[in-house]
MARMAR-601932 format. One record per residue: z negated, y negated, x negated of N, C-alpha, C in turn. Coordinates in steps of 0.001 Angstrom, whole numbers, plus 500000, padded with zeros to 6 digits. Atoms other than C-alpha are relative to their C-alpha. Example, Ala and Ser with C-alpha at 12.3 -4.5 7.8 and 13.67 -1.06 7.14 Angstrom:
MARMAR-601932
500000501190499110492200504500487700500000498800499100
500060501190500820492860501060486330499270498910500770
end
This chain:
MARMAR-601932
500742500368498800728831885143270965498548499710499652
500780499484500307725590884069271179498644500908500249
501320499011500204722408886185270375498572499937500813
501378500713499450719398886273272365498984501508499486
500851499480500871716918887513270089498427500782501304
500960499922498993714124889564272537498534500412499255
501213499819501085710575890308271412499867501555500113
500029498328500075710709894001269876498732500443499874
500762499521499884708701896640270177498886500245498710
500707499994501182705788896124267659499099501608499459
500672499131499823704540899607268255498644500279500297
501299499479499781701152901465268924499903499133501362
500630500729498162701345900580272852500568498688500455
500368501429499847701900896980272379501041499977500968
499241500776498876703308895731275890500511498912500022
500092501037499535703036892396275665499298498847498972
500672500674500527701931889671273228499674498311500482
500110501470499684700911885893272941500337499208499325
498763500332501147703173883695271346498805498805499074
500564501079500733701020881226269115500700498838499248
499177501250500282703439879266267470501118499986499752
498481499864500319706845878638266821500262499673498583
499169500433501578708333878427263190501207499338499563
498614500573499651711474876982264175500373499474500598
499997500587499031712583874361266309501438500236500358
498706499875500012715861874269268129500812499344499353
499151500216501182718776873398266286499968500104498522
499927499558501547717425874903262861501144501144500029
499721499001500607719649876917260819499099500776499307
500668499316500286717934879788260140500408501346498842
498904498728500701718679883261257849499291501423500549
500360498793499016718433886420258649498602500642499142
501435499143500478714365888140258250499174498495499712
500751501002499858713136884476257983499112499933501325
500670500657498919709887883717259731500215499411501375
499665501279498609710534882127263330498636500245501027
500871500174498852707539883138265376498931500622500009
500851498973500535703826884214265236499626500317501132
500641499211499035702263886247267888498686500706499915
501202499518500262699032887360268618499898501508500814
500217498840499404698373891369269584498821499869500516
501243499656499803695503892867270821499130500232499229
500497499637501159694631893286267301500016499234499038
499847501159500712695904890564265238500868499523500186
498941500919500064698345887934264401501214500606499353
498861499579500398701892889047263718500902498716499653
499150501538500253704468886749262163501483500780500308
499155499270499648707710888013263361501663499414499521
499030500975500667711309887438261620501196500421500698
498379500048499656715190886904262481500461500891499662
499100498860500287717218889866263280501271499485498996
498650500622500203719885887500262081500008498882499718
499568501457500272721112884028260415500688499359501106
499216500505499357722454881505262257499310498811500377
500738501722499389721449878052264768499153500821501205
500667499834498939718536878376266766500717499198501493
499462500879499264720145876831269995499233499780501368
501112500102498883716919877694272301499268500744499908
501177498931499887713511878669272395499450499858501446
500357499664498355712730880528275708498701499815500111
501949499493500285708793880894275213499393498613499954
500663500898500448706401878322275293498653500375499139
501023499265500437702919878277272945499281500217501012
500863499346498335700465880220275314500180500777500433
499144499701499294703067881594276550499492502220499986
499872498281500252702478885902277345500951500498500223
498514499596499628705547887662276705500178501319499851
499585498329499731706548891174277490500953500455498855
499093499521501048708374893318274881501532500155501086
498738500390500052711990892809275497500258498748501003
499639501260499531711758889470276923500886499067499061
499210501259500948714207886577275270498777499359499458
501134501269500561712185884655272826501096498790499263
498967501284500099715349882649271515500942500336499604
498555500138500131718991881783271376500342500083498324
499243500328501081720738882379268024501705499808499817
498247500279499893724341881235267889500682500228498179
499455498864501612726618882709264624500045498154499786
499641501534500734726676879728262034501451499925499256
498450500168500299730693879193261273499509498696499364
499924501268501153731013876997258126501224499263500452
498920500525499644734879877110259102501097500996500747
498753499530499123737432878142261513500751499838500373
498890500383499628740634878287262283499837499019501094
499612501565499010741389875062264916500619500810500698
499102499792498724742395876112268715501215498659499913
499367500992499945744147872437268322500564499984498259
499154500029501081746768872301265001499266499218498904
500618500514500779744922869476263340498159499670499860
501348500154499466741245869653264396499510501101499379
501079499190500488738517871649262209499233500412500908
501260499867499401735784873188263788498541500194498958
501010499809500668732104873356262285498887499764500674
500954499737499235729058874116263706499018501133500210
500679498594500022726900876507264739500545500886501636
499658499294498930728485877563268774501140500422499414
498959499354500283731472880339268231500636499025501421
499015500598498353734679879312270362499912498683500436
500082501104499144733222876428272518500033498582498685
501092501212500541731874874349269932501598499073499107
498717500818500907735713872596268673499373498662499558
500874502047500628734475868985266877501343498670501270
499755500681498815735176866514269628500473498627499439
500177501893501374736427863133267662500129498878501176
500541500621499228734928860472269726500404498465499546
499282501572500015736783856746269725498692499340500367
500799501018499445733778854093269507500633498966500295
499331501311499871733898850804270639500599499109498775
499159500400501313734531849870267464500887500090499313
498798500059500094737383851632267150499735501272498822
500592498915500944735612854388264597500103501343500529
499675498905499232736631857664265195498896501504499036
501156499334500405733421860471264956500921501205500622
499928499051500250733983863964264004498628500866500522
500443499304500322731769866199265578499308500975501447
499675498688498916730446869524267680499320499470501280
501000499922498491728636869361271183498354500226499644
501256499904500686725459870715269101499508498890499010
500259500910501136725581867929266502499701499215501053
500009501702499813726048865212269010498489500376500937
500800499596499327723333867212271389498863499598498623
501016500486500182721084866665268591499132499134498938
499950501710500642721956863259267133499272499266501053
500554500952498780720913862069271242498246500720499414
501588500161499980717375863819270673499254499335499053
500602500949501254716552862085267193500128499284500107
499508501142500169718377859208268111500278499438498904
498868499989501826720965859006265310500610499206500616
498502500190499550723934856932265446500977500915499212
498727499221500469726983859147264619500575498783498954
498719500866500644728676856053263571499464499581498352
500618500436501163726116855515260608499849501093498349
499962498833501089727043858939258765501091500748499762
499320499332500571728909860204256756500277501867499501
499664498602499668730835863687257353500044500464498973
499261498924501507730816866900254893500764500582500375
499090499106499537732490869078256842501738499732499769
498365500534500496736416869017256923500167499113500883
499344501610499700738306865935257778498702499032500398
501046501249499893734859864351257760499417500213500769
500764499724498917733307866165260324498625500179500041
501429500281500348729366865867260688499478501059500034
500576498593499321727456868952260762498363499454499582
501178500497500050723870869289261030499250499904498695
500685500123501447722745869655257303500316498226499860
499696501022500075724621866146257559498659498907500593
500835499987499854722096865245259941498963500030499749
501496499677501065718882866374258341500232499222498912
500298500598501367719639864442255110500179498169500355
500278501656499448720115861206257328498647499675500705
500924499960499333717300861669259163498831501253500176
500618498758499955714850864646258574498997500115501090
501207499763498790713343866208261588498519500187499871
501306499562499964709778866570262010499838501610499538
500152498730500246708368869561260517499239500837501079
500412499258499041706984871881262972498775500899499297
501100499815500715703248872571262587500060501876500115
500191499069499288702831876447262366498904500393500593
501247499750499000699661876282264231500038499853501376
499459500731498545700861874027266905500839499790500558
498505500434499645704507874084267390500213499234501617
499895500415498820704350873264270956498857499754500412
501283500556499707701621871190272765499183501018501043
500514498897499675699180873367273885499217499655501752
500440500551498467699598871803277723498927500602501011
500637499932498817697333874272279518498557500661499503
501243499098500204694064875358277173499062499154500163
501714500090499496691602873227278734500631498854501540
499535500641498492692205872103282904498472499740500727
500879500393498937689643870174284030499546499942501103
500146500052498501688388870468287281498918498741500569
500713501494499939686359867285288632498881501042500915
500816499097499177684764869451291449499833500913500673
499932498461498805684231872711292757498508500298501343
501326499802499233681736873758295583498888499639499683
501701500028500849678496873801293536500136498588498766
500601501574500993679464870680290719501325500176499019
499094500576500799681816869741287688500129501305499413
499220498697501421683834872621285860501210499758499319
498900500485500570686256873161283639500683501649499896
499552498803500389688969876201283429500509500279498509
499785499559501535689546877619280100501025501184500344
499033498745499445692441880375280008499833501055499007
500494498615501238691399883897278498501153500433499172
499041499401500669693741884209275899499579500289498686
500186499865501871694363885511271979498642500903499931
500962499006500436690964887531270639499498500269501180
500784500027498291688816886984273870500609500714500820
498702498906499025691946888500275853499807501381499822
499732499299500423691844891047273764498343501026500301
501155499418500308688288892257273358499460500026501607
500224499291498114688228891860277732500388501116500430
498652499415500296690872894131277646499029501332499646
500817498188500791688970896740275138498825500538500284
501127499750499264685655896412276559499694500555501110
499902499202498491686567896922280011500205501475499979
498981498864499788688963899900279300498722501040499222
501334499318500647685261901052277156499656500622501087
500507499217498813683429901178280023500439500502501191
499240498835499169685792902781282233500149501242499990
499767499146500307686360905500280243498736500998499586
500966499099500614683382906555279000498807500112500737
500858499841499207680077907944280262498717499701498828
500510500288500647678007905825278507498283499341499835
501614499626499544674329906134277379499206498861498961
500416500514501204672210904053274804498707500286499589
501605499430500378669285905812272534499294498420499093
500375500986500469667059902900270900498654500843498777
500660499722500682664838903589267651499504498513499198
500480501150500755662619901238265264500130501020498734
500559499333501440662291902113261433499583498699499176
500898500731500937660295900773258613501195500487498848
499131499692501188662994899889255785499558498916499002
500633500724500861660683898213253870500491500320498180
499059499550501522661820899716250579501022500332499715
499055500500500332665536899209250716500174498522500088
499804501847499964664513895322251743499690499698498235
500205500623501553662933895435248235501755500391498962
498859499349501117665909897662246423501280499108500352
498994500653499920667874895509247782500402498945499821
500924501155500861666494892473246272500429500334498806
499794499969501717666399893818242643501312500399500141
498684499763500092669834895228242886501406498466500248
499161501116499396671428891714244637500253499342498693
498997500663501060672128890060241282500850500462498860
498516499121500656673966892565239537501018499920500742
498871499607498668675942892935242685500916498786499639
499678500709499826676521889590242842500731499667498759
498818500606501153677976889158238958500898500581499637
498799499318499331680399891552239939500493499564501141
499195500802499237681772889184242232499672500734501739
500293499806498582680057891035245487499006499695500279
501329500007499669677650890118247625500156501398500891
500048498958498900675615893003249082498860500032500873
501386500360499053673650892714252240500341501968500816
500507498654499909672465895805254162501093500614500912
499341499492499213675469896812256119500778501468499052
499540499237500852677047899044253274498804500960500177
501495498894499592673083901126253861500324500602500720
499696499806498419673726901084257156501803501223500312
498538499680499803677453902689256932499911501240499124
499878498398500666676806905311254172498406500847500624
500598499747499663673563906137255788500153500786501600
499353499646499080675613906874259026500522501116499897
498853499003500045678303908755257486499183501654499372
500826498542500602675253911470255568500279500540501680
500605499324498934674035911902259490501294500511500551
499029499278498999677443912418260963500284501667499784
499403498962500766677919915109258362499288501269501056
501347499281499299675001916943260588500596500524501321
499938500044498198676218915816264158501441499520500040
498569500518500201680207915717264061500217499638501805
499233499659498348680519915776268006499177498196500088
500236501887499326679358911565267682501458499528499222
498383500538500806682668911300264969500660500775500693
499287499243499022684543912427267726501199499018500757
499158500798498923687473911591270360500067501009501034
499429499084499107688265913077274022501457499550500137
498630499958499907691778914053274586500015499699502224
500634499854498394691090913377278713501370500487500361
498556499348499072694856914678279869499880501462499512
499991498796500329694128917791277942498349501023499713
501750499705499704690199917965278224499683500521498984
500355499438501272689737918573275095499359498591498657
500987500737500481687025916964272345500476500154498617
499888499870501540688391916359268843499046499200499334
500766500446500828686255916434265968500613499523499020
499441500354501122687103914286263192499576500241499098
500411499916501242687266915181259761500036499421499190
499712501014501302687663912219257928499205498794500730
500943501135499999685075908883258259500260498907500201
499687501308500142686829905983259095498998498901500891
500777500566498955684256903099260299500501498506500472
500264501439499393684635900176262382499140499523499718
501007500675499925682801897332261651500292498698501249
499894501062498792682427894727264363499747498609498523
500416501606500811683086890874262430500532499293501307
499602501231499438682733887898264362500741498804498919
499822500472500600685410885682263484500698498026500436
500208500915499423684797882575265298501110499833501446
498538499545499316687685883360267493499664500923501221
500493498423498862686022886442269158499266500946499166
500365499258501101684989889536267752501014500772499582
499240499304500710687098891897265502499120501018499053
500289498534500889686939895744264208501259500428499000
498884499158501354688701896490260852499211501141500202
500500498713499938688237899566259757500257500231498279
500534499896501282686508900853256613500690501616499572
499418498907499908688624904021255642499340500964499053
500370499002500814687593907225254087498483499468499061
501682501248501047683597905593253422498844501192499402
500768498653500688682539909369252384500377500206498880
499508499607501280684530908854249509499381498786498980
500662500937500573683199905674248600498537499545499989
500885500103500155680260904376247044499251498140500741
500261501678499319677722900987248174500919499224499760
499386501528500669678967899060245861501472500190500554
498548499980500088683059899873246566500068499842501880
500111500204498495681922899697250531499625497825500412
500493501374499669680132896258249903500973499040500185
499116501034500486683198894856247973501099500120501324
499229499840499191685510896227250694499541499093501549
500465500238498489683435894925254007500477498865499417
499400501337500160683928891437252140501056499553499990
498814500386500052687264891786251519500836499696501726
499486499618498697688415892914255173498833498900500900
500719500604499143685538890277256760500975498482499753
499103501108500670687659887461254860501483500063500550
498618500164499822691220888458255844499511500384501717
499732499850498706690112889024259805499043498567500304
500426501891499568688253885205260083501470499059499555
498690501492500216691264883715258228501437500682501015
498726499306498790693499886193260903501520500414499023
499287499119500863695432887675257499499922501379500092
500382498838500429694291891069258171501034500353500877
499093499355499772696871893475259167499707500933501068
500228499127499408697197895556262027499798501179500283
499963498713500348697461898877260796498436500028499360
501564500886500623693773897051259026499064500793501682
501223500184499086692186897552262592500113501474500637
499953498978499161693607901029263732499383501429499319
500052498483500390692145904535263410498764500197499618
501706499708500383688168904269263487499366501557500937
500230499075499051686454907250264343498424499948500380
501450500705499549682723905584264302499937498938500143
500094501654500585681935901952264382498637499800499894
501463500530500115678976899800263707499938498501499745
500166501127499427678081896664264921498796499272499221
500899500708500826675803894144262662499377499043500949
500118501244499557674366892021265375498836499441499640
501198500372501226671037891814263102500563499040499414
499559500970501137672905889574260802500296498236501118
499840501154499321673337886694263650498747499920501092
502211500065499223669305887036265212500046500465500850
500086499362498833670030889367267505498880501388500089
500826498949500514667137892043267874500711501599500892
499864498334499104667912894779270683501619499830500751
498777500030499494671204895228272156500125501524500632
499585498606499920673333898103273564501650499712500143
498682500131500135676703897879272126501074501256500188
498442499101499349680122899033273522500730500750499249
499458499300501019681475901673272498501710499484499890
498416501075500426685072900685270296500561501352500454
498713498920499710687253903399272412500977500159499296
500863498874499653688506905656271797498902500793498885
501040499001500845685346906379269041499453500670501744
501115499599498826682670907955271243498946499623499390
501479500768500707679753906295269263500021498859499297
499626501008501458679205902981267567498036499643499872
501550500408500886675432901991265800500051498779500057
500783501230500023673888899027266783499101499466498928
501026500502500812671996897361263903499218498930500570
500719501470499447669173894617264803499671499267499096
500156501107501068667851891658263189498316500895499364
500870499195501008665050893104260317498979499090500554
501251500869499493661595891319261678498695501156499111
501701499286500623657995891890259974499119500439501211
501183499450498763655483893658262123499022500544499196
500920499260500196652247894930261949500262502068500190
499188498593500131653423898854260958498946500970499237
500656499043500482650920902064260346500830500089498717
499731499292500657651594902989257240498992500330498692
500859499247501195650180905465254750498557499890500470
501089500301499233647643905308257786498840498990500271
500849501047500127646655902253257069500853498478500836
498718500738499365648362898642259115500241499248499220
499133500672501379650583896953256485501215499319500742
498637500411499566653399894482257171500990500505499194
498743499714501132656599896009256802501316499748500536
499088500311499712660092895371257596500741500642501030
499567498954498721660994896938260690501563499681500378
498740499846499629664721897684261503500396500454501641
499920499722498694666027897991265333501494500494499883
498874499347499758668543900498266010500525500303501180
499780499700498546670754901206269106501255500803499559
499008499305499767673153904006269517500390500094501406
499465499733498737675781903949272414500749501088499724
498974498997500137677488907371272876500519500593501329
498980499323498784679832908981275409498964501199500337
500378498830499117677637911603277406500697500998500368
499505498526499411680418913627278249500210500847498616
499443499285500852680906914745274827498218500922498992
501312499320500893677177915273273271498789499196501063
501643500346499161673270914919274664499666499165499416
500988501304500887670590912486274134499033500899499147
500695498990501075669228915435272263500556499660498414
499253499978501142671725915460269545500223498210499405
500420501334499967671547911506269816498891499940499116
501625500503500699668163911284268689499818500488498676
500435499502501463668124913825265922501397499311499326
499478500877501000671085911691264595499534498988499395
500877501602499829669164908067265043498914500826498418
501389499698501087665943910192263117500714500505498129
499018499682501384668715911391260091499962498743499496
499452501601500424669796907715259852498831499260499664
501209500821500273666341906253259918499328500936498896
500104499236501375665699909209257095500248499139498961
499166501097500762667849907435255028499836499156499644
500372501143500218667036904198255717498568499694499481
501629499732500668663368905050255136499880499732498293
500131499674501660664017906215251366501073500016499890
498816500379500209667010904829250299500333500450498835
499897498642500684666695907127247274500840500948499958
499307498892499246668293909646249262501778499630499536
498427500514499644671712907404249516500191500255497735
500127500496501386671773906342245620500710499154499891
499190500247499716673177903719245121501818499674499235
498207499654499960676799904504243537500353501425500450
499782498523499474676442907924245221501302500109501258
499895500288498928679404908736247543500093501170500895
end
């Protein structure tokens, strides 16, 4: 009989995905764990494969399309090479069980065609003639490999499998003047989704600090071409991340989670950080694992690696789960002050700003120096703006005299 393949449960919550493209068109033979369909989570791109071999004989889903876990995403029908004949002299071959007997069709010409309801179904969409090919099957019967080597179907883009009829609907005029609807789907969906469910949940505050990191802008200078002939570049976010993880060591109730059904505040004992990458798409948080164990340099090479596989949408989903801080670079794209959302459920993520020169006391004298803008957002129900601040002043420790960090220290 056949199969109607539904979209399984990908785990960690997932309700519901967005189908992005198809890998398979109808009437492929397919095998079983082969590719057929990619999907986008709330987290990344999934490529998802065939419980089973056989003929695609329908895809339910369109691209765009949002589909619920156990919805049909497509028909697979068993692929029979050969079967016994309901009729004494008549083969069957095909890909439908039962129905699909080979139909031998008298042309006007007097030519007698061998072949199933699926073949001839999709000899009419290519526009084949039957009469121009020659059968493998038994007594000459056509099957679709027959097909394909007379005429090879279009390949099916996996970006675009289906025309992407509804991602931009013009509108000519609304009340006030010319718009256009756009439909929130894929990253954007996603990050509405996580943002909202942020500030719902949390009781959320934001402390703001300046520091003078004038002497890791230099150390970080003489150090950049070693870095770099070790195949990393290192810009100041790796500072920023082990400079975090000293202060948490201090103030564990910001590396934290609330349990809210059981009112209870777990502290974490292990460092995993979110980093926020924009990856033209939206934004995206991998996650930097165990960064108390690692040093700059093995943090630098890592942010690059994981910034590279979530722009090209290779990075893995298990890649984005299980941060228990994050930290947001929006310094690196000219942003100065912000107050970024916390990545639920952390309860804290570190705002970095863009590095600007100022006129800056120092050594009581006014000297330009490289001033850094910091923003911490944290959950209020779990710690004060007390314990806030003397974190921010740890971190700007740090960043002060970068000494402190060292840098292969981890």
């Amino acid at each position: 009989m056949p199969f109607d393949f539904t979209l399984p449960d990908l785990g960690e919550g997932i309700v519901e995905v967005e189908l992005r493209a198809w890998l398979v068109k109808e009437g492929d033979r397919i095998s079983e764990h082969q590719a057929v369909v990619e999907v986008e989570t709330d987290k990344a791109v999934v490529v998802i494969p065939a419980p089973r071999g056989g003929i695609v004989t329908r895809l339910h889903r369109r691209v765009d399309e949002v589909v619920q876990v156990g919805q049909i995403l497509m028909t697979i029908a068993e692929a029979v090479e050969q079967v016994a004949p309901r009729k004494p002299s008549v083969g069957i071959v095909g890909s439908l069980p039962e129905a699909e007997d080979e139909v031998p069709d008298a042309s006007p010409s007097g030519v007698t065609v061998m072949a199933t309801p699926l073949v001839r179904k999709l000899a009419r969409e290519r526009g084949i003639d039957l009469q121009g090919i020659r059968g493998s099957g038994p007594r000459g019967s056509i099957t679709p490999e027959d097909l394909e080597r007379a005429a090879p179907a279009p390949r099916v883009s996996p970006v675009s499998a289906t025309p992407k009829t509804s991602q931009v609907i013009p509108i000519a005029q609304d009340q006030f003047g010319p718009v256009e609807r756009l439909p929130l789907r894929g990253v954007r969906r996603a990050i509405a989704r996580n943002v909202l469910a942020a500030q719902q949940r949390t009781a959320f505050v934001t402390a703001m600090e300046e520091v003078d990191i004038t002497d890791l802008w230099e150390m970080r200078n003489r150090e950049q071409h070693e870095v770099e002939s070790r195949g990393t570049h290192l810009t100041f976010l790796p500072f920023f991340i082990k400079a975090a993880q000293h202060a948490l060591h201090e103030h564990p109730y910001l590396n934290a989670a609330i349990d809210d059904a059981a009112e209870t505040i777990i502290l974490k004992k292990h460092y995993h950080f979110g980093i926020a990458v924009e990856t033209g798409e939206g934004l995206m948080v991998p996650v930097i694992r165990d960064v108390d164990r690692k040093s700059i340099l093995e943090l630098a090479a890592e942010i690059q690696e994981l910034g590279r596989k979530a722009r090209e949408r290779t990075i893995g989903r298990e890649e984005m789960l299980g941060s228990s801080f994050s930290i947001s670079n929006y310094g690196h794209f000219g942003g100065t002050f912000a107050t970024p959302i916390i990545n639920w459920p952390d309860v804290a993520i570190l705002g970095c700003g863009r590095i600007v020169e100022r006129p800056w006391v120092y050594r009581g004298a006014i000297a330009i120096r490289r001033i850094l803008h910091l923003s911490l957002t944290f959950d209020h129900r779990v710690t004060d703006g007390a314990d806030a601040a003397l974190f921010l002043a740890k971190v700007m420790r740090y960043l002060e005299d970068p000494a402190l960090l060292f840098i292969e220290s981890r």
